[in-house]
N, C-alpha and C positions, 0 to 999 in steps of 0.2 A: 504494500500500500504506500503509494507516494504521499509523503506529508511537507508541510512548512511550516515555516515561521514567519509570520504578517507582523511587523514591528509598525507600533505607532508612538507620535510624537506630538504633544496636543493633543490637537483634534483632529486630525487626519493619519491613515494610516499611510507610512511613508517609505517601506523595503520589506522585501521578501527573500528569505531565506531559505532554500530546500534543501531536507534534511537526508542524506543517505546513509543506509544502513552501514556500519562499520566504520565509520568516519563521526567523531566527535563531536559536536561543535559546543565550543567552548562561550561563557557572555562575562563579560567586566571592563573596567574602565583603563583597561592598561591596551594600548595598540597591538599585542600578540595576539589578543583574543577572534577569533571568528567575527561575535556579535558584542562590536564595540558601545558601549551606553555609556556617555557622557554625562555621567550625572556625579555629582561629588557624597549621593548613598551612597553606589555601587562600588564598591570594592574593586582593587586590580583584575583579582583573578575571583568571579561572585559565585557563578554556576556553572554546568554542561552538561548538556542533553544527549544521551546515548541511546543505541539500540541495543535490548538484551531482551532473552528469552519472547522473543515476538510483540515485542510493544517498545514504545520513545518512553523513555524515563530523565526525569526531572533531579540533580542531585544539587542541594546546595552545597558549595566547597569553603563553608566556613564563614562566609561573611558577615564583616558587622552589625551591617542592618536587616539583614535577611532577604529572602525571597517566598513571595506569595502567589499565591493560585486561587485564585477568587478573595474571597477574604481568609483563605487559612494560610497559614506561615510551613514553609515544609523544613520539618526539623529531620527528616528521611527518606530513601529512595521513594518519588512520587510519580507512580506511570501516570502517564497523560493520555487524555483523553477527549476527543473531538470535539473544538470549542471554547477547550481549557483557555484564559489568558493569564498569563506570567506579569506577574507585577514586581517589575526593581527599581525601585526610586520613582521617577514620574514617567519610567519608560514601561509600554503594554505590549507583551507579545502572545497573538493568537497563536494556537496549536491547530492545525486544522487540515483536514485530507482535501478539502473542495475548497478553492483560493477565492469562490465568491460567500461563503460562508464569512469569511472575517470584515464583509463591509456589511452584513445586514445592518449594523445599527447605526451604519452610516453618519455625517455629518450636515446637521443644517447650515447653510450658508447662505439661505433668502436672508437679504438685510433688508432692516423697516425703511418705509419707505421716507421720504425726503421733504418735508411741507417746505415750500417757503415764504414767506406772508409780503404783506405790502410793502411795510418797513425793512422788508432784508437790504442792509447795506453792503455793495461788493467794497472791497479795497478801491477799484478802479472804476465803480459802476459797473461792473460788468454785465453783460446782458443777462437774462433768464431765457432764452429762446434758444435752445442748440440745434441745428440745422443738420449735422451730422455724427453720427456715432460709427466705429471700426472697433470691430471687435478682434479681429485679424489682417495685419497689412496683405496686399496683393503686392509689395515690393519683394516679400521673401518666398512668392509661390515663383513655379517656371515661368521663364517667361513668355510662352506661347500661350499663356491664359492672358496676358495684358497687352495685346499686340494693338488696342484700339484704345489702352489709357494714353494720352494725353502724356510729355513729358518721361516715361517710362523708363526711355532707352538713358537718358543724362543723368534718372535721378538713381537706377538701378548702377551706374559707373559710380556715381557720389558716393552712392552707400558703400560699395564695394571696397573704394578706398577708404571711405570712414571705419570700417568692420577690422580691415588689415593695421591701419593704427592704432585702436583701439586696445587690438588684441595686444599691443606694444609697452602698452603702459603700466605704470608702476603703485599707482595710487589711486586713492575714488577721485579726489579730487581735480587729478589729469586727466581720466574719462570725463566727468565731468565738464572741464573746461571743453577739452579734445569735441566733445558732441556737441557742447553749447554752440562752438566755430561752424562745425559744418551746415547744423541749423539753417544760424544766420546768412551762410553763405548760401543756399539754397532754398529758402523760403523768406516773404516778406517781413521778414521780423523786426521790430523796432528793440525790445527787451521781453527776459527772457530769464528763466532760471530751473537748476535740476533741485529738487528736495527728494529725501529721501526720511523714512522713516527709521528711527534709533531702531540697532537689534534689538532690546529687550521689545518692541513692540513691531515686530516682524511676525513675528511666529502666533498672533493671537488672530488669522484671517480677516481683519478688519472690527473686532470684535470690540467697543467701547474707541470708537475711534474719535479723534481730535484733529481737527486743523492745527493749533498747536504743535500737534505732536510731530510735523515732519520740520525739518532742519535744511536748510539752506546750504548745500555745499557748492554750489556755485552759479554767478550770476553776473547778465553784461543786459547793458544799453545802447543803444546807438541813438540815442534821444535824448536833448538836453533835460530829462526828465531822469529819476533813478528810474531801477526797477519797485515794481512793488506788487507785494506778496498777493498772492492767489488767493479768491474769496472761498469760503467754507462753502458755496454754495457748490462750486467746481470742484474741488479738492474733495469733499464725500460725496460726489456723484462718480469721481472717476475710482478713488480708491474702493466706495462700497461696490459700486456696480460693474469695475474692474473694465472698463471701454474707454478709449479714445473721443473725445468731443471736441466739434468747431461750431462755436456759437456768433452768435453778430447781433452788433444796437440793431437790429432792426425798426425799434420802436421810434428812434428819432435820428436821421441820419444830420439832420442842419448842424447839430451842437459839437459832428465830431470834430476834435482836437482843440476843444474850445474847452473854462472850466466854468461850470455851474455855481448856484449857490452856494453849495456845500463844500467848494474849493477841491472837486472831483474830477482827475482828468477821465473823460468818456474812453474806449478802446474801439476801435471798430471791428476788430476782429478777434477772437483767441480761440486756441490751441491747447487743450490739456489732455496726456498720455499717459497713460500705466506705465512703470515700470516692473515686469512682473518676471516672476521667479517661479517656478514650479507653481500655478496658477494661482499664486498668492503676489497680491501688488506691495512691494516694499518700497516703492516711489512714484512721481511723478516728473515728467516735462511739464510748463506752464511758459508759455509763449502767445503774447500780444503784439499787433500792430496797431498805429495811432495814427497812422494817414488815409486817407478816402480813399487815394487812388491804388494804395498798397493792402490790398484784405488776404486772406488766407483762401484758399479753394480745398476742395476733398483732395487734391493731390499732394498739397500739402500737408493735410492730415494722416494721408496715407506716407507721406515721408516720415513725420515725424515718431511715427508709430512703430515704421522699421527701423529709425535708432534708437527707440525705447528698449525694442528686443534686444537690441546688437550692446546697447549698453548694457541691458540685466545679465548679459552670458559673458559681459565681461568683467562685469561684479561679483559674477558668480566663481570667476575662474580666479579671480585675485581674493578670495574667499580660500578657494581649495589653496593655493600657491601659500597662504597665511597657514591653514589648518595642516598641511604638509608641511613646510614648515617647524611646526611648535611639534609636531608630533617625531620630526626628524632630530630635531634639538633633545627633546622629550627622552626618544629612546637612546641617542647618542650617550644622554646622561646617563639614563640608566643603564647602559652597557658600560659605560666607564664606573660608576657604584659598585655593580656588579665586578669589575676588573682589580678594584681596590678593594670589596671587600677580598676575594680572592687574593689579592697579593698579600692582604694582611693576614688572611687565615694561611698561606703559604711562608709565614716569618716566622723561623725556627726563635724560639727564645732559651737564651742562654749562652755563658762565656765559659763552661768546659770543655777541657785539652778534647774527650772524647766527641763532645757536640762539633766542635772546633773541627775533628779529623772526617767528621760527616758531611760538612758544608764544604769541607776542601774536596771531598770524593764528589760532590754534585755537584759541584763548580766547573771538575773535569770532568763529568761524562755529561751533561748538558747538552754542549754545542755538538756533540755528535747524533745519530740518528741508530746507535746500537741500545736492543734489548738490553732492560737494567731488574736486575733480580734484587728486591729489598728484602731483610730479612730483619727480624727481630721479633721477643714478644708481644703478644696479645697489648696494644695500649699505649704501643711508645710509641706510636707515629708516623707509622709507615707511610701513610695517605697523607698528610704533613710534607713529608720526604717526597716523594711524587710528585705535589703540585709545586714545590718549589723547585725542582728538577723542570717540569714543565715551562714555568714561569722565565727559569735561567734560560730557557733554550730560544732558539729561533722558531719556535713553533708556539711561542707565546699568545699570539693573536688568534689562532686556533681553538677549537673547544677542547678541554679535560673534562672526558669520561670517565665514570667509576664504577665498577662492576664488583659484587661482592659474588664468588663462585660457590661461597658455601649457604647461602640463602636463599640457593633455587635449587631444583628438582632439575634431572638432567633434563627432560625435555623443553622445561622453560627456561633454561642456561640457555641450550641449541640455537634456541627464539630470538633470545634476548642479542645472543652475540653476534648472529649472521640475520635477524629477522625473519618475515615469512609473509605468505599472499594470503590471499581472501581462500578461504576453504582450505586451508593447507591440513589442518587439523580440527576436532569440535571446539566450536567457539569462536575460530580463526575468522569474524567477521570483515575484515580490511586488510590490507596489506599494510606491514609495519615493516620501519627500516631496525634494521638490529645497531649495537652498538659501536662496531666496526663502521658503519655508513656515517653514525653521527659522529665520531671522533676523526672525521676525513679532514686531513691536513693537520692535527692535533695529536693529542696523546689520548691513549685508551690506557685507565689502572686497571688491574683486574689484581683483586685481592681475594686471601687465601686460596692461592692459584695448586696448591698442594689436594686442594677437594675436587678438582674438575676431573671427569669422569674421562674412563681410558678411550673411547669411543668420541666422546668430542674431543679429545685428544693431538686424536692424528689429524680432524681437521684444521683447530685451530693451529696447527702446527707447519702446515699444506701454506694458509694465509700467514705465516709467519716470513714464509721462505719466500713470499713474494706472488702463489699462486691466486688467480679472481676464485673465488666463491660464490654462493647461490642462497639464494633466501629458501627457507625451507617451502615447498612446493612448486617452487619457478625455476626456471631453465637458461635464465638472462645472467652471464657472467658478471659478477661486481669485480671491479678494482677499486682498491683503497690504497689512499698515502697515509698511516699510520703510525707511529711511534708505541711499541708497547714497555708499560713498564706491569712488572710481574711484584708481588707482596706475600710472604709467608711467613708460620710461622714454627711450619713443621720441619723435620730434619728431611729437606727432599733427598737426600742420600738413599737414607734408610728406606723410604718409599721404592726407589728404584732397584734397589737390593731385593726389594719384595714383593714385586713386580707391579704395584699400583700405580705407579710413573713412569713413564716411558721415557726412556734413557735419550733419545735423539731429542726430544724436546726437552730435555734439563739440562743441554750442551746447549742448545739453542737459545733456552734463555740465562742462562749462566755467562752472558757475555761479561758484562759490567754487575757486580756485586756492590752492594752498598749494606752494612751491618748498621741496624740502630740501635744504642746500648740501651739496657733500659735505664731506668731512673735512677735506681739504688747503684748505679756506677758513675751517675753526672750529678751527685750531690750536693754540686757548687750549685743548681740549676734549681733545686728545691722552693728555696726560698722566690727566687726571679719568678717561676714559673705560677707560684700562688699568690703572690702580686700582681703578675697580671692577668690571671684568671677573677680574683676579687674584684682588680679595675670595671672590667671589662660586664660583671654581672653588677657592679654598683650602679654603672650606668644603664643597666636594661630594668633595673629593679627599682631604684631611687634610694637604695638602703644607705644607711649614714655610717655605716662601718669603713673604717679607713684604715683598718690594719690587722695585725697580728699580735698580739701580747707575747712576753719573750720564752714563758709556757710551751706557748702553744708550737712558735718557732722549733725549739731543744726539741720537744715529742714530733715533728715531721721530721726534722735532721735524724733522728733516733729510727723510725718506722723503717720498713723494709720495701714500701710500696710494692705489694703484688701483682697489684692493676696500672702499674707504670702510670704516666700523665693522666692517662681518661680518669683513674682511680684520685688522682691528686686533683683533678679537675670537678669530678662530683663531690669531693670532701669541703672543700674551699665554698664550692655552692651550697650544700648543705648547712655550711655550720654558718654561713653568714644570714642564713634563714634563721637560725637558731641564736644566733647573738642575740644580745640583750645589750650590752653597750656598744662602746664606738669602735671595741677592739672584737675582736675572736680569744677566746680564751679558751684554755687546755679544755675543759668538759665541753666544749660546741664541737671538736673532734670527734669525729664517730669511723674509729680504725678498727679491721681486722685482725684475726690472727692468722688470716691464711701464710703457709711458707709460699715462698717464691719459686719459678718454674726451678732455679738452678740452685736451688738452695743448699742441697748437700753438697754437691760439684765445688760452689765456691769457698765453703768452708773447710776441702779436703777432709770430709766426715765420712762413712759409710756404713750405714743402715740398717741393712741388708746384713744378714747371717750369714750369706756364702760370700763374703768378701768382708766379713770384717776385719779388722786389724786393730789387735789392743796396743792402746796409747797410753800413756799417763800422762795426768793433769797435767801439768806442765808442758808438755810436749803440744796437748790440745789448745791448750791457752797461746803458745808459740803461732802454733799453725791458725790461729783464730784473728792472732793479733796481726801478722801478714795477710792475710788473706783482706779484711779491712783495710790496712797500710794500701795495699795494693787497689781495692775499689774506689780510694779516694785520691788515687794520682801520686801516694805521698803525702797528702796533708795531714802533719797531725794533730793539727787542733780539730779539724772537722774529724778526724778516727778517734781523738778523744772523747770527742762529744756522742761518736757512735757508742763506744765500748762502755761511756758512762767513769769514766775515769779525769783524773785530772791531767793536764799534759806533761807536768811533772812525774809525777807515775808513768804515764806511757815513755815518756824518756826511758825508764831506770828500766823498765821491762825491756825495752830495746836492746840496753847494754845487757843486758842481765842474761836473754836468751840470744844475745845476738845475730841480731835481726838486721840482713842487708839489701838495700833496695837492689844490690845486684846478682 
């Protein structure tokens, strides 16, 4: 069943959008969207309408003001239903299978009609008699329909070149002028001017309208007389009844160009035009002559009518040229926001030897274009390391893809990473590009790359080595320019020992190795790194906590963090919820006792009953106290403050077991 979306704005409905199956469409106020709604409710990104199990469904994605369907708010997936209209802010979208179903309730546009009494005073005296009305110039049909107008062939050249300069100009103002000239140049015009009605009262169909209300953006005389303004009588006959009119004093010609009692110059002729815009008048032309022997004819009125058009399509186009524009600026911005949030989420924090030997290994494998295998545990930052690898490189301008390999299921890995067509599998209602297509010219992360299955394996391995791929159910070869960076944090050795990895793909991405220590080995970085995590959530929260108490400092220098940074990262945000004054203090800490992945390993301990080895204290305390010495670079005031000792004591144990940093 074909459906749509009938968007309205006011009172009129004003685009149509048709909805197909497997294809999205998304509504919000940000320009990526489908169905853009410029309303300052509407959220960036508000709603999107999909197709699932045989019916168009309605999802609100969050927004602040919500979205309604008649008068209910949908707080859940809402199938729609023929008829439905979607209400976001002041904007109305019909749901509907038949596209004449969304005007039944139609708009009234009969305007009351127009009394004028005895006393109606014009500006000018203008007549009350119009002789002619045009609803449509005959200058802008073929011209083998005006072959017996009068003037045609000179005035159709005029316009021609009025239309072409027009199209030239930069401002309303220069149209304005630019049409006022040709005018005069071709019709008997003494004075003369363009109004135009303010946007804010554009958009109301003529709805409460005012002579007042239109504005003056340009005006000339060729009469020792100014111009002067248009009476209410004209001005809401043309705007309400949206036609062209040429009136004349009929009633007394003796007096023209002479003044009356009233100190009124008489007109002998006038000219007033629509300027009209998607069948809505946003202005007028208003053009008088003041001499007998110079009146206006229907030819005239039929000229001026065809630059009424020629001007409203080119107000309309320095409209779009504005609105493109602000939206070009707009997203510019926000791709540069976007670029600096990224650069700053990709700013490794910290001044340790070991952070230090990280930034120099991504410094030099950047500028090149070889697979880079990052390795370390769960939480130190793999994806950190990646995007500032990305950033350094010449493929900076590029998108950074992220892929996590252990959070799909092999078939929607296969999906994700090469995409697939319309029916490829159930559900497969659209053809989607996989990961690979969107990181073209960029980098592609793919994390815990140790869980991908031995079957997508050998594909992704085929696209590694340069070979095109296929969307899962299509037959059309893709090439991609790609950079992969690979993240683990299993020992892929051992994997490939045991046959779950395939050995030519762990050569393959085993070009450039980069190790990320974890935490408990950059514990110069401890401290730097919960400063600016607290910054950073003081500003998203408003909380008035500006630090650490010297407690709570000694118990994170002390901890063994076994959730590396993300674990140091929810602790900092936790306990600054938990504050009560301006500091963090040691009980707003909420630490584990989990051991860490290498915990035996580093302390040269063993566990385990088939490989024990009896030590004595001392010798354990020996190997405990290097073991630390060594996690902290050498520092022994930070290994004092581990082991809980004073660094005088650690000294004396130094000499004591003789303990050499060589």
């Amino acid at each position: 069943m074909i459906s749509y979306l009938v968007i309205r704005e006011g009172p009129k409905w004003t685009d149509v959008y048709r909805l197909v199956p497997g294809r999205t469409v998304t509504i919000g106020r940000a320009s990526t969207n489908q169905v853009v709604v410029k309303d300052d409710r509407c959220s960036r990104s508000h709603a999107e309408v999909f197709y699932t199990q045989d019916k168009w469904t309605l999802r609100d994605l969050g927004s602040r003001n919500g979205t309604m369907v008649g008068s209910v708010r949908v707080t859940a997936d809402h199938s729609l239903s023929p008829g439905d209209v979607i209400r976001i802010g002041a904007c109305q979208m019909a749901f509907v299978h038949d596209l004449s179903a969304a005007f039944g309730d139609g708009v009234d546009e009969t305007a009351a009609a127009i009394e004028v009494g005895d006393s109606e005073l014009l500006a000018l005296d203008e007549p009350t008699t119009i002789t002619h009305r045009r609803d449509q110039t005959r200058y802008l049909l073929p011209a083998a329909t005006d072959e017996t107008v009068p003037k045609v062939g000179e005035s159709a050249a005029k316009l021609c070149r009025l239309a072409f300069e027009l199209a030239q100009q930069n401002d309303t103002t220069s149209v304005a002028q630019l049409a006022l000239d040709g005018l005069f140049d071709s019709t008997p015009t003494d004075a003369g001017a363009m109004l135009l009605l303010p946007l804010k009262d554009k958009d109301d169909g003529g709805k409460d309208f005012a002579t007042g209300m239109l504005e003056i953006v340009a005006s000339r005389s060729d009469h020792n007389e100014p111009y002067h303004r248009v009476s209410d009588f004209l001005a809401e006959t043309v705007v309400l009844e949206g036609e062209a009119v040429l009136a004349r004093n009929v009633a007394d010609d003796s007096v023209l160009m002479t003044r009356d009692s009233r100190g009124l110059i008489h007109a002998t002729s006038v000219i007033c035009a629509p300027i009209r815009q998607n069948q809505r008048v946003v202005g007028l032309f208003h053009l008088y002559s003041m001499q007998a022997e110079r009146r206006f004819d229907p030819d005239d009125l039929e000229f001026t009518l065809a630059v009424a058009e020629n001007v409203a399509l080119a107000l309309r186009n320095l409209e779009r040229q504005q609105e493109l524009a602000e939206d070009l600026s707009y997203t510019r911005n926000e791709i540069q926001q976007l670029r600096q949030r990224l650069g700053s989420e990709s700013e490794l924090i910290g001044e340790s030897a070991a952070l230090q030997k990280v930034q120099q290994e991504i410094a030099r494998a950047a500028p090149s274009r070889a697979t880079v295998l990052i390795r370390g545990e769960s939480g130190v930052g793999k994806e950190l390391v990646a995007r500032a690898m990305h950033f350094a490189s010449a493929r900076r301008k590029g998108p950074f893809v992220c892929l996590n390999c252990a959070a799909l299921s092999e078939s929607i890995l296969e999906s994700e990473l090469f995409g697939h067509e319309r029916g490829a599998f159930t559900g497969a209602t659209g053809r989607k590009i996989g990961k690979f297509e969107a990181a073209h010219q960029g980098t592609l992360m793919l994390d815990e790359i140790g869980e991908m299955s031995p079957s997508i394996q050998a594909k992704f391995l085929r696209v590694l080595e340069g070979h095109p791929f296929e969307r899962l159910g299509g037959n059309e070869p893709i090439k991609v320019d790609v950079r992969v960076i690979a993240a683990t944090n299993r020992n892929l050795e051992k994997a490939v020992r045991e046959g779950t990895f395939r050995q030519d793909l762990f050569f393959r991405l085993h070009v450039v190795e980069v190790n990320v220590p974890p935490l408990r080995k950059r514990g110069e970085d401890i401290v730097l790194l919960a400063t600016h995590f607290l910054k950073r959530y003081r500003l998203e929260t408003g909380h008035k906590v500006r630090g650490f108490s010297n407690e709570a400092i000694q118990q994170m220098l002390r901890y063994r963090w076994p959730g590396n940074v993300r674990e140091l990262k929810n602790v900092v945000e936790r306990a600054m919820l938990h504050a009560k004054g301006n500091l963090i203090e040691l009980e707003d800490l909420t630490l584990t006792n989990l051991a860490t992945a290498s915990e035996s390993g580093e302390l040269g301990l063993r566990v385990a009953t088939d490989s024990y080895e009896p030590l004595s204290l001392a010798e354990v305390e020996r190997r405990h106290i290097l073991a630390t010495l060594k996690s902290t670079n050498w520092n022994k005031s930070r290994a004092a403050t581990i082991l809980g000792i004073e660094r005088s004591t650690l000294d004396r144990k130094i000499r004591r077991y003789q303990i050499s940093s060589k």
